[in-house]
MIGU-340399 format. One record per residue (C-alpha): chain; x negated, y negated, z negated. Coordinates in nm, 4 decimals. Layout:
<atoms>
(atom "A", (X, Y, Z))
...
</atoms>
This chain:
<atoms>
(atom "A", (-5.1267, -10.4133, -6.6373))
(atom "A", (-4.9031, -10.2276, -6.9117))
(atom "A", (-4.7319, -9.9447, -6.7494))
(atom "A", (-4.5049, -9.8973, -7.0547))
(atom "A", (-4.3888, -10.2584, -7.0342))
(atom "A", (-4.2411, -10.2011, -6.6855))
(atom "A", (-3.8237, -10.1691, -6.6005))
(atom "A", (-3.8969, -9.8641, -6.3965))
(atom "A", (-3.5232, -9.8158, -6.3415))
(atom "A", (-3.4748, -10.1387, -6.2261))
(atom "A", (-3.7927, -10.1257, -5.9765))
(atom "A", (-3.6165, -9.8577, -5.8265))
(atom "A", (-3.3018, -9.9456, -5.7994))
(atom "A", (-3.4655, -10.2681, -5.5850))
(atom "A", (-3.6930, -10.0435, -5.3471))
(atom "A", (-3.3731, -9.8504, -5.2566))
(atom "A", (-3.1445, -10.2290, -5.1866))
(atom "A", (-2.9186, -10.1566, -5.5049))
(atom "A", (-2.6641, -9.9077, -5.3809))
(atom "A", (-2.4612, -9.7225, -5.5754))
(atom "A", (-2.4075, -9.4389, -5.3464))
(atom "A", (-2.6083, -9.1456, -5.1868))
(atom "A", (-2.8369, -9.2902, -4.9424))
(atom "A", (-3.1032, -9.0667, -4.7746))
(atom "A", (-3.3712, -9.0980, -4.4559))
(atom "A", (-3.4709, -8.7871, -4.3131))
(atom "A", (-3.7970, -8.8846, -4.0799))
(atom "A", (-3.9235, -8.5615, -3.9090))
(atom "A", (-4.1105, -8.5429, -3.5846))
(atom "A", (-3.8775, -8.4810, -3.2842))
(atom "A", (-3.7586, -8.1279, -3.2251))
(atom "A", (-3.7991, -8.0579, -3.5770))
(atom "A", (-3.3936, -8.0134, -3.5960))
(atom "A", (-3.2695, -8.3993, -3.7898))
(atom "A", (-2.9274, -8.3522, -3.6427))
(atom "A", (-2.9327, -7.9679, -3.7827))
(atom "A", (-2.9410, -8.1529, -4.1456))
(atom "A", (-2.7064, -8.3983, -4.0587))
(atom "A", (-2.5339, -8.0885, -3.9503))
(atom "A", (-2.5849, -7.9032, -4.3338))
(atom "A", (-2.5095, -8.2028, -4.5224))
(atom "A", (-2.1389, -8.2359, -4.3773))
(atom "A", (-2.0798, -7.8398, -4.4674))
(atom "A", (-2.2329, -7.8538, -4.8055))
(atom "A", (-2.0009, -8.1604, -4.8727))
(atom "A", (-1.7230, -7.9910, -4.7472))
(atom "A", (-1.7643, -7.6482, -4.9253))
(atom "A", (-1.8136, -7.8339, -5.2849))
(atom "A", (-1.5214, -8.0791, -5.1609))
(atom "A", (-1.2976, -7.8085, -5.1522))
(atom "A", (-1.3913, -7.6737, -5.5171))
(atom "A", (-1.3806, -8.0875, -5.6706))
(atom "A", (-1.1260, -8.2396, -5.4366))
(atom "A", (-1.0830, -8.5695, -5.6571))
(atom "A", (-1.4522, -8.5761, -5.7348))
(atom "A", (-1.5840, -8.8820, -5.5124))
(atom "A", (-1.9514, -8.7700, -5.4841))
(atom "A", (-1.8551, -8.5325, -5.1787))
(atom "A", (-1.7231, -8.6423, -4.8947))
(atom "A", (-1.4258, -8.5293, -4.6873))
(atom "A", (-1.4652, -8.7311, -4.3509))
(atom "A", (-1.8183, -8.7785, -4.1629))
(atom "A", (-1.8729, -9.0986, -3.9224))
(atom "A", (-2.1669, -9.0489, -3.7414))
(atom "A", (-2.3390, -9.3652, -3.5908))
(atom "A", (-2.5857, -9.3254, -3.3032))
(atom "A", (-2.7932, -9.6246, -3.1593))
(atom "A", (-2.6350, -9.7693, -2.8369))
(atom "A", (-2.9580, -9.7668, -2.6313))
(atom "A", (-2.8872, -9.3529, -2.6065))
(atom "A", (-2.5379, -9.3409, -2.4963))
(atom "A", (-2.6725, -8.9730, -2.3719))
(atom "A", (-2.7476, -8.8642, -2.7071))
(atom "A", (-2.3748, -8.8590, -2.7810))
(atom "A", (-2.2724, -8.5738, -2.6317))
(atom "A", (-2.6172, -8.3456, -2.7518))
(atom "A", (-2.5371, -8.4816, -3.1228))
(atom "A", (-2.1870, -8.3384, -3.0911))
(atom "A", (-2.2966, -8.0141, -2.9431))
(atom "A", (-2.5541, -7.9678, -3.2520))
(atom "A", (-2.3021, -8.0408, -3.4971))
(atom "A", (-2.0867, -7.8818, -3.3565))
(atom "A", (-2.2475, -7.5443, -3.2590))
(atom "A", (-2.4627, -7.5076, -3.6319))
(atom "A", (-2.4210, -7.2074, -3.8123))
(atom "A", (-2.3254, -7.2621, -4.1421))
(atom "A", (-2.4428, -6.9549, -4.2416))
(atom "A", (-2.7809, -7.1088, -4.2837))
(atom "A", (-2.6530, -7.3186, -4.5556))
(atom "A", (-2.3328, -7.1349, -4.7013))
(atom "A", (-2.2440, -6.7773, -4.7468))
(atom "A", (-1.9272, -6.6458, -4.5880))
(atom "A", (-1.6267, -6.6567, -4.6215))
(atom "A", (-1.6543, -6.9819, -4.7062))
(atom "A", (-1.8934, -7.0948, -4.4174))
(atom "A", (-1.6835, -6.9775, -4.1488))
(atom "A", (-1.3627, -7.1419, -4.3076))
(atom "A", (-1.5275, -7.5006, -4.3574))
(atom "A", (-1.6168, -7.4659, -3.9814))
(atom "A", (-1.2530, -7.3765, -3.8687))
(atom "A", (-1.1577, -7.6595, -4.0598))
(atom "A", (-1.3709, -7.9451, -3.8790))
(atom "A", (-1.2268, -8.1395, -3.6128))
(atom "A", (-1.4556, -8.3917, -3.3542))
(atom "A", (-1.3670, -8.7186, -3.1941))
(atom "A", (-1.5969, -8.9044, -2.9750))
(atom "A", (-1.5136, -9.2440, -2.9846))
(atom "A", (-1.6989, -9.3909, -2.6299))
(atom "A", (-1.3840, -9.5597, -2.4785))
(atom "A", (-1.4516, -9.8903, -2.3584))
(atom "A", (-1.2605, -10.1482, -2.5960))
(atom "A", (-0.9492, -10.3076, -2.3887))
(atom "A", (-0.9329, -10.7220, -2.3274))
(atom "A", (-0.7078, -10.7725, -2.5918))
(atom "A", (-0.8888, -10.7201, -2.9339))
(atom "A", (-0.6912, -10.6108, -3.2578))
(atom "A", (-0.4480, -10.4358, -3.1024))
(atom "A", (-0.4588, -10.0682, -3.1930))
(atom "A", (-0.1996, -9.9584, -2.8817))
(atom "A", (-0.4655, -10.1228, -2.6159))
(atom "A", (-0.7748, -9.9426, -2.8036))
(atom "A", (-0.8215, -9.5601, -2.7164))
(atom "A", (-1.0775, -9.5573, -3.0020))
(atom "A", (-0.9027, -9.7017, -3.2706))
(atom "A", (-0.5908, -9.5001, -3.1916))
(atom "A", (-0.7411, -9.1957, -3.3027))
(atom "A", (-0.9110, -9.3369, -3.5921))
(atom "A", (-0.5367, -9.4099, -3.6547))
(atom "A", (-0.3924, -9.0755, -3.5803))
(atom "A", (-0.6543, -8.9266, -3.8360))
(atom "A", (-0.5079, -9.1705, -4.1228))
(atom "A", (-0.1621, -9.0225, -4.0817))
(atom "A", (-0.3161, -8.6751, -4.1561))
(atom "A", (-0.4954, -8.7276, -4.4890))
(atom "A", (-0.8191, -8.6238, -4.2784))
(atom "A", (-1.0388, -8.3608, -4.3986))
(atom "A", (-1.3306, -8.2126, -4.1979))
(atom "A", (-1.3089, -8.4989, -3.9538))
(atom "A", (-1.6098, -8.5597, -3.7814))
(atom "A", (-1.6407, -8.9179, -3.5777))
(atom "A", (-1.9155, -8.9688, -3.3312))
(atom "A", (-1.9630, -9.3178, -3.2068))
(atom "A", (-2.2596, -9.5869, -3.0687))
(atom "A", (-2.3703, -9.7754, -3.3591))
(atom "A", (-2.3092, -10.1118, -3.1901))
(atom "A", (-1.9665, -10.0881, -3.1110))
(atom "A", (-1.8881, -10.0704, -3.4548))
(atom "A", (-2.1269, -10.2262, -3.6122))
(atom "A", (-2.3548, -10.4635, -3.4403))
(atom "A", (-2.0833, -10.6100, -3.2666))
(atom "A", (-1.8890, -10.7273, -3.5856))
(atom "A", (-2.1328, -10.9858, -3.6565))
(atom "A", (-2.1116, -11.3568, -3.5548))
(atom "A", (-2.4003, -11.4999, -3.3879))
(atom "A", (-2.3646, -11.7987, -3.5456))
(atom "A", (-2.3200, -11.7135, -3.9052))
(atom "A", (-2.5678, -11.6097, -4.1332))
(atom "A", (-2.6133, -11.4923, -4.5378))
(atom "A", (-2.9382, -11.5391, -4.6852))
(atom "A", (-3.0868, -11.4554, -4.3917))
(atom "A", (-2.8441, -11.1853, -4.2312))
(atom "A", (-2.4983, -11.2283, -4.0326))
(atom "A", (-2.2078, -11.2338, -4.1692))
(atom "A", (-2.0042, -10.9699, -4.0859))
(atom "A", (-1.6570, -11.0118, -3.8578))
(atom "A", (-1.4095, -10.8857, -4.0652))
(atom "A", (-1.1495, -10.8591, -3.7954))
(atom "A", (-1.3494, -10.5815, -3.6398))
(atom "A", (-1.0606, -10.3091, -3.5840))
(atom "A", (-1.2332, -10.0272, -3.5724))
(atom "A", (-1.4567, -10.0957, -3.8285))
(atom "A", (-1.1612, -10.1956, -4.0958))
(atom "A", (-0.9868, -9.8690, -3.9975))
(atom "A", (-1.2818, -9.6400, -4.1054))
(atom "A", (-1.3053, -9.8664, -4.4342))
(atom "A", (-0.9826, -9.6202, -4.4399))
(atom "A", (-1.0541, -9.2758, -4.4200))
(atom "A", (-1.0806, -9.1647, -4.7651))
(atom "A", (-1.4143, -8.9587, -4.8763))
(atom "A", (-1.6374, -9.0590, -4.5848))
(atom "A", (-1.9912, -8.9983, -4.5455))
(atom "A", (-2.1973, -9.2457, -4.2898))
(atom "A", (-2.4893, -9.0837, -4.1026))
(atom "A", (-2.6975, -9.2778, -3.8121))
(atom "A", (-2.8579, -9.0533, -3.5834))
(atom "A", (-3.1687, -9.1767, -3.4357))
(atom "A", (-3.2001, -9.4485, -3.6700))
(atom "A", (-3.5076, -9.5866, -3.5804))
(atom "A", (-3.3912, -9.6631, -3.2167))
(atom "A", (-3.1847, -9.9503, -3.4279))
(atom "A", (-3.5176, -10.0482, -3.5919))
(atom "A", (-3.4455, -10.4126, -3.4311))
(atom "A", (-3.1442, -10.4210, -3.6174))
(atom "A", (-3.1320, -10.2666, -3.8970))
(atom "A", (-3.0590, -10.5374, -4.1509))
(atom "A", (-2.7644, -10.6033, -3.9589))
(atom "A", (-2.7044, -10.2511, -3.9735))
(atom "A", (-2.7197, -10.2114, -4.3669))
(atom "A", (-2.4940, -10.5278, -4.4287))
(atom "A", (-2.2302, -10.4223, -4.2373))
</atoms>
């Protein structure tokens, strides 16, 4: 083997799928505080979104994806988002304006009969209320799957991995919000589908 000979750069980019964006996995033992970061990495976005608004590394808008199989975690996600002290991460002022500034939605309405019709679906009419606003600081918390898992046909596949529904409402209206940031709590509850899960 000749070390020197290898495309280190391109190794990597391979390992990590070929993204051109951040893309992290935090794996800590339970209790150790994952949402907490989750939690950190939406203020520190925030505060150095305010000083480079037009750069596009740092993200304006958060969408926050947790697993279906814990429809209960919902509500204890928000509440540790929501409740962190950014004073662990920022020094005030600045902490205690970027947390005046952030604004939740849960998104766990059932969708209606009638798909792609934004008037029939609760969820996707406050995705669409956001868009009017030129969001920042929004924070969107739903089940992974309804999102999604759920935009795939069964019968359709890609190399290997379906093809995603593009008529997916919800889905196409966070392609939308500018500046957003994706994080999946609990990710390894998705293990099962997790291909699925970095396609779409």
């Amino acid at each position: 083997l000749n070390p020197e000979a290898l495309d280190y750069d391109t190794i990597i980019k391979d390992l990590f799928y070929r993204v051109n964006y951040p893309d992290y996995l935090m794996s800590l033992p339970m209790g150790a505080g994952k949402t907490y970061l989750m939690a950190a990495f939406i203020y520190l976005d925030l505060y150095f979104a305010q000083n480079e608004p037009d750069n596009a590394a740092f993200a304006h808008n958060f969408l926050v994806l947790i697993p279906n199989g814990l429809k209960s975690s919902i509500v204890p996600s928000l509440k540790s988002i929501a409740n962190f002290d950014p004073s662990w991460v920022l020094p005030d002022p600045a902490a205690s304006q970027i947390k005046a500034l952030l604004k939740f939605d849960v998104l766990d309405v059932p969708k209606s009969n009638k798909k792609s019709n934004t008037a029939r679906n609760p969820n996707a009419q406050k995705v669409n209320a956001c868009l009017a606003t030129h969001p920042f600081g929004q924070v969107f918390l739903v089940n992974a799957e309804k999102v999604i898992l759920e935009s795939f046909s069964e019968n359709e596949t890609i190399e290997g991995v379906e093809k995603p529904d593009t008529t997916n409402e919800l889905k196409s209206l966070f392609g939308k919000i500018p500046h957003l940031s994706l994080l999946i709590d609990e990710v390894h509850h998705a293990a099962t589908d997790d291909i699925k899960l970095r396609q779409a």
